[in-house]
C-alpha positions in Angstrom: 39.5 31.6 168.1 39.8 27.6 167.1 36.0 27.4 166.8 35.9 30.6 164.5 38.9 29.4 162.2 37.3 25.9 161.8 33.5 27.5 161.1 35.5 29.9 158.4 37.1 27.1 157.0 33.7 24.8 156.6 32.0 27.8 155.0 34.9 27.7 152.4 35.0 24.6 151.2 30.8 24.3 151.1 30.9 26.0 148.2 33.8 24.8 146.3 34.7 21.4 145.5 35.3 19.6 148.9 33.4 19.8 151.7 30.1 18.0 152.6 28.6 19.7 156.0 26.3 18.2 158.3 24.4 21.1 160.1 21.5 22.9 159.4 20.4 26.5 159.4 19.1 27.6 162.8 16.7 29.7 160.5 13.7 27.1 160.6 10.3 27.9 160.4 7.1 27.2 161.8 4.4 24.2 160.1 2.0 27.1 159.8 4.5 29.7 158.2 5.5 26.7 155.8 2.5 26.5 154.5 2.1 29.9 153.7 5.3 30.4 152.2 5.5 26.7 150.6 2.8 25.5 148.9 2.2 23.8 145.1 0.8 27.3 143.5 4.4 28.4 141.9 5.2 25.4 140.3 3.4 24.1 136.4 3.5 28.1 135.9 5.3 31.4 135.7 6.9 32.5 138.6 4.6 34.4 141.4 7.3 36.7 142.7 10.3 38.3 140.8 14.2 36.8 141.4 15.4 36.8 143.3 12.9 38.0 146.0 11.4 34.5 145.5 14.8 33.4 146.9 15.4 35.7 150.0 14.7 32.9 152.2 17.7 30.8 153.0 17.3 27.5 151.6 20.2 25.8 149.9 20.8 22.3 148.6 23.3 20.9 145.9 22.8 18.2 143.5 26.1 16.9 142.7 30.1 18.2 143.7 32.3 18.4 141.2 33.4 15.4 139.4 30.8 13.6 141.9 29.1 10.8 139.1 25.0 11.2 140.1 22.2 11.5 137.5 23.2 14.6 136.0 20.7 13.5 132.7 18.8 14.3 130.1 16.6 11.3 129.4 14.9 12.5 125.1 12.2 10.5 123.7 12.6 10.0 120.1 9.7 9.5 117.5 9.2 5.9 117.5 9.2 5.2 121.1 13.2 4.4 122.1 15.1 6.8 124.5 18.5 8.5 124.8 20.2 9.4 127.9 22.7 12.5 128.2 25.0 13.1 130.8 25.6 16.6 131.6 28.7 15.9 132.9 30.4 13.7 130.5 28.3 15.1 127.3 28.2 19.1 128.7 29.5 20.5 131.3 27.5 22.0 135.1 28.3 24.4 137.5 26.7 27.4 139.4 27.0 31.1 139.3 27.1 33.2 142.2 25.5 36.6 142.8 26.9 39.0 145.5 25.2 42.0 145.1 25.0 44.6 143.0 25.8 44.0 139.5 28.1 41.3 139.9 28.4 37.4 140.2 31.2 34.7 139.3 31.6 31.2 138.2 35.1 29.3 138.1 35.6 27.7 134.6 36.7 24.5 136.8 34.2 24.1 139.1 31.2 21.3 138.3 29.7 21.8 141.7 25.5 22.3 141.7 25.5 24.1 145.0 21.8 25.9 144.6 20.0 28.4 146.6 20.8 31.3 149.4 23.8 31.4 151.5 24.1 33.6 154.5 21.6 35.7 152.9 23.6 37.8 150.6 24.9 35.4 148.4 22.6 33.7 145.7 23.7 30.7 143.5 22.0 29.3 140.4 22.8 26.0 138.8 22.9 25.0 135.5 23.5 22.6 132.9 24.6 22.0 129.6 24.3 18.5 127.5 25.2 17.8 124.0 22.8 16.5 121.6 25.2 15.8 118.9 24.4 12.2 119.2 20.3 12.8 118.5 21.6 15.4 115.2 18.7 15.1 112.9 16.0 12.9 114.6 12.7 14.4 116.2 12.5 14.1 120.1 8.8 13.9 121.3 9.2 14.3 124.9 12.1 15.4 127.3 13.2 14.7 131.1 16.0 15.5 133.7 16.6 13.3 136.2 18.8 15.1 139.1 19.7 13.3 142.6 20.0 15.8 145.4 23.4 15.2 147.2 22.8 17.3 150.5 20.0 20.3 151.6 21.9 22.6 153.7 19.7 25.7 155.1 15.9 25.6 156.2 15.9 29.5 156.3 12.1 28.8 154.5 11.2 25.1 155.9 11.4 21.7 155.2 10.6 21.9 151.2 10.8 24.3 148.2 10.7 24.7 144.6 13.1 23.6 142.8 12.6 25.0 139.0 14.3 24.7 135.1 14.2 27.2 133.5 15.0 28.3 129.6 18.4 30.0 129.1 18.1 31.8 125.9 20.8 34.3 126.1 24.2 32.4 126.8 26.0 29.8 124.9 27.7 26.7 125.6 31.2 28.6 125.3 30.2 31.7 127.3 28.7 29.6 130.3 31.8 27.3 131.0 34.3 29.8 131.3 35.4 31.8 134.0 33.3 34.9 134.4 33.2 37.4 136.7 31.6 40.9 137.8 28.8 42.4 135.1 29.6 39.2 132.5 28.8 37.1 134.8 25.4 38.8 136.8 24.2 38.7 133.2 24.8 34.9 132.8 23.3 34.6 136.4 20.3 36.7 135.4 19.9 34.3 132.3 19.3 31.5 135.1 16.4 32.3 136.6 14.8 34.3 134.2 12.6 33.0 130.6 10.6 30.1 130.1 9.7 27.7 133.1 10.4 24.6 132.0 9.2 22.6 135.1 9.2 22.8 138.7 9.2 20.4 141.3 8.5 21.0 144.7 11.8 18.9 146.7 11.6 17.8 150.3 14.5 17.9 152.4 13.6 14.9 154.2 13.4 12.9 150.8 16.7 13.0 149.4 17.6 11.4 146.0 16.0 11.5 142.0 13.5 14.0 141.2 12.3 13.6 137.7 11.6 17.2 136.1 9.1 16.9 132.9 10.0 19.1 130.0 7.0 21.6 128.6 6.6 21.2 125.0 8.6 25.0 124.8 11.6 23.0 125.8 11.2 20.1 123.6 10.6 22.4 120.6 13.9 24.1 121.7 15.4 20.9 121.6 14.4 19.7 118.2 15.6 23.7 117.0 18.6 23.3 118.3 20.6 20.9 115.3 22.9 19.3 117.1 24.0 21.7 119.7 23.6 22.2 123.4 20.6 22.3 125.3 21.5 24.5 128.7 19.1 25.2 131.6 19.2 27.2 134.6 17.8 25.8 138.1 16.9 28.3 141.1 15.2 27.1 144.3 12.8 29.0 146.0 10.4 29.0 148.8 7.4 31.8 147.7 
């Protein structure tokens, strides 16, 4: 009874703002199944599967916990050569949504954690984030990266690496993807995650913790310089196909 309170309580806090576990999934894979499942083919182009069947495999990492101060950025080139670095978290706002089943999936309004990928096999959680480009308003940006630094990999349901993609969210704002949403408002937001444009994709190793740089297509820059001013948002899935 002790052991089962204390694994409940761990599985809590994993996902909110606290806890930082230590074990791995007992789910690992073979070297030769890896490579059949984890190659380079799905990343530089559209997805090979459908989401989130590209995600059934229980792999799970986070990039930052809430109010946690790693690259969260946006790193624009402008025309003339000089860059601009963004914060998500102190120019935007990050979090992740949380599908369940069904038509359904939540996000707390306060919670800034990344957590990305399958838990447990039913529950599926997409990152995103949001940065302002009120400060760029007006000039032309030429190029575009995010720099993210992974804070923990938790399951190896699907091996020892995966893809880690951006992708374009077109059909959510700033407003509607900060607040607290829950049930069909929020699967639609989650949808919007892991569904559009591929930005880029980067396969991540879970024995090489730390910055992964993700270059920008030119869809995304041409986004950026459409969007006047306002906030740039992507969604992140990880996936082992």
């Amino acid at each position: 009874m002790i052991f089962y309170f204390i694994l409940k309580f761990s599985y809590y806090f994993l996902f909110g703002q606290i806890a930082l576990p230590t074990f791995q999934g007992a789910q690992k894979i073979s070297s030769s199944s890896l490579n059949q499942e984890c190659g380079t083919q799905g990343c530089g182009g559209a997805s090979l599967c459908s989401e989130p069947e590209c995600e059934k495999h229980q792999i799970s990492m986070r990039w930052s916990t809430t109010n946690q101060v790693t690259p969260d950025n946006l790193v624009l080139t402008m025309q003339g050569g000089n860059t601009v670095t963004l914060s998500a978290l102190t120019t935007g706002d990050r979090g992740w949504y949380k599908h369940s089943g069904g038509n359904t999936a939540n996000h707390t309004s306060s919670n800034s954690n990344t957590y990305t990928g399958n838990a447990s096999g039913t529950n599926y959680y997409r990152s995103w984030f949001s940065w302002s480009l009120a400060s760029v308003s007006g000039q032309t940006i030429t190029s575009a990266q995010i720099k993210l630094d992974i804070d923990s990999w938790y399951n190896t349901g699907g091996g020892n690496d995966a893809y880690s993609k951006i992708w374009e969210v077109s059909n959510t704002t700033h407003a509607e993807i900060i607040t607290t949403k829950n049930n069909a408002a929020g699967y639609e937001i989650w949808k919007d995650l892991g569904n559009g444009l591929l930005y880029s994709c980067q396969v991540i190793d879970k024995n090489n913790l730390g910055l992964y740089t993700f270059q920008l297509s030119s869809a995304a820059v041409s986004k950026i310089n459409g969007l006047n001013g306002g906030y740039f948002i992507v969604g992140n899935s990880i996936s082992c196909e």
